[in-house]
C-alpha positions as CSV (number, residue, x, y, z in Angstrom):
1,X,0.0,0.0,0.0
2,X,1.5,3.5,-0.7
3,X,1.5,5.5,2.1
4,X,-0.6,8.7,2.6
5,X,1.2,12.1,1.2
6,X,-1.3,14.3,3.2
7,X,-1.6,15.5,6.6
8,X,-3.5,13.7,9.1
9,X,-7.0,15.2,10.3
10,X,-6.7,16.0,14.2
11,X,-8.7,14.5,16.6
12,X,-12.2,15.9,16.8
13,X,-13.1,17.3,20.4
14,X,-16.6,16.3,21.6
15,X,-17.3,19.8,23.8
16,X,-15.6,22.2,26.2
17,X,-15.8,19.5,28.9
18,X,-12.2,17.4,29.8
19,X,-13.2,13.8,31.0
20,X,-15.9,13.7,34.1
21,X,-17.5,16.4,33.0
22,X,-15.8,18.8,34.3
23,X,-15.0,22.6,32.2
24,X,-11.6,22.9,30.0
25,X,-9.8,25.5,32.0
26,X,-7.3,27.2,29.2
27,X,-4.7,30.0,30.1
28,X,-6.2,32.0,27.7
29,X,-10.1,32.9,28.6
30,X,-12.9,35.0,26.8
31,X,-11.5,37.5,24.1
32,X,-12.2,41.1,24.4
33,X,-11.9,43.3,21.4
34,X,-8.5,45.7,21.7
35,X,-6.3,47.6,19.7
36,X,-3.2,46.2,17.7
37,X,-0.1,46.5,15.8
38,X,0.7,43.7,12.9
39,X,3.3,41.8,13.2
40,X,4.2,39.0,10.7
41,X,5.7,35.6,12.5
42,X,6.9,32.3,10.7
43,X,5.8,29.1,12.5
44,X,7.1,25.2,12.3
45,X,4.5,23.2,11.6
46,X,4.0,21.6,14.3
47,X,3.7,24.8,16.2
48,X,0.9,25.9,13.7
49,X,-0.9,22.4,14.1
50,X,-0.8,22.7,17.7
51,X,-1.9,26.4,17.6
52,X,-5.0,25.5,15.3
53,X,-5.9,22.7,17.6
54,X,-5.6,25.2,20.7
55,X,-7.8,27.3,19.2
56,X,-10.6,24.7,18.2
57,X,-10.5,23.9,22.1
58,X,-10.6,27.9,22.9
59,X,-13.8,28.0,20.4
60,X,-15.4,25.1,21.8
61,X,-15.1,26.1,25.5
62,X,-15.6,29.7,25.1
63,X,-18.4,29.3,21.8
64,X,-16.1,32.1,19.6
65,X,-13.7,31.1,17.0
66,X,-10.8,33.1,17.2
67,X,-7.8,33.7,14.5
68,X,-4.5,32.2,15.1
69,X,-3.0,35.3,14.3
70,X,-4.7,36.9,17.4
71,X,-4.5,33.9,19.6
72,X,-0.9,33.8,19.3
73,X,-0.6,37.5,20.0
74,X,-3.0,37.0,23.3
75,X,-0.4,33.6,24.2
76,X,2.6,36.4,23.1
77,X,0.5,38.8,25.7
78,X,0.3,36.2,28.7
79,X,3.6,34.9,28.9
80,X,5.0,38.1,28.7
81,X,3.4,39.0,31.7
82,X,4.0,35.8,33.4
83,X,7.9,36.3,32.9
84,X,8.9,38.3,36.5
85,X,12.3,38.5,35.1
86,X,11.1,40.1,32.1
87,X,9.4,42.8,34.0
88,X,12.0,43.5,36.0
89,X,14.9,43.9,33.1
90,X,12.1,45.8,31.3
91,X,11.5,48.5,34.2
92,X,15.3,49.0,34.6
93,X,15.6,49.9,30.7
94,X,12.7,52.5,31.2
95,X,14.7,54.2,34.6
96,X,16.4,57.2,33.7
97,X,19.9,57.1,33.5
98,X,21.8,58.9,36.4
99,X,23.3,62.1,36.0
100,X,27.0,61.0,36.6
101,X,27.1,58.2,33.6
């Protein structure tokens, strides 16, 4: 038999409940509308597959679809502000420089 030379379908998810019942709890919630600045971004494949299939989840548990494009900029968003070592290095570069440098 030759083999396939497409890409297989993901797994279809049932609802926005895990197993038992119980609510898919996702880092990233309900989506309000906001400003923005485009940014272009190149993605392995993988990456993109597991970013569609995050946001079939997000749609299922939260009833919107949402683009990748602004999914990934809300996942951007979240771990930016989840890295403390970040904000700190980030406040230093926004001090003013002392008088004597």
């Amino acid at each position: 038999m030759a083999a396939a030379r497409h890409r297989p379908q993901r797994p279809r998810i049932a609802s926005g409940h895990g197993e038992g019942g119980s609510a898919v709890s996702l880092k990233i919630g309900p989506i309000i509308e906001r400003a923005s600045v485009r940014l272009a971004v190149v993605l392995s494949p993988a990456t993109h597959d597991a970013l569609a299939d995050y946001a079939l989840i997000h749609a299922r548990a939260h009833g919107r679809e949402l683009p990748l494009g602004d999914l990934a900029a809300l996942m951007i968003e979240r771990f930016l502000q989840s890295d403390a070592a970040f904000r700190r290095a980030r406040k230093s570069l926004r001090q003013p420089k002392s008088a004597t440098e």
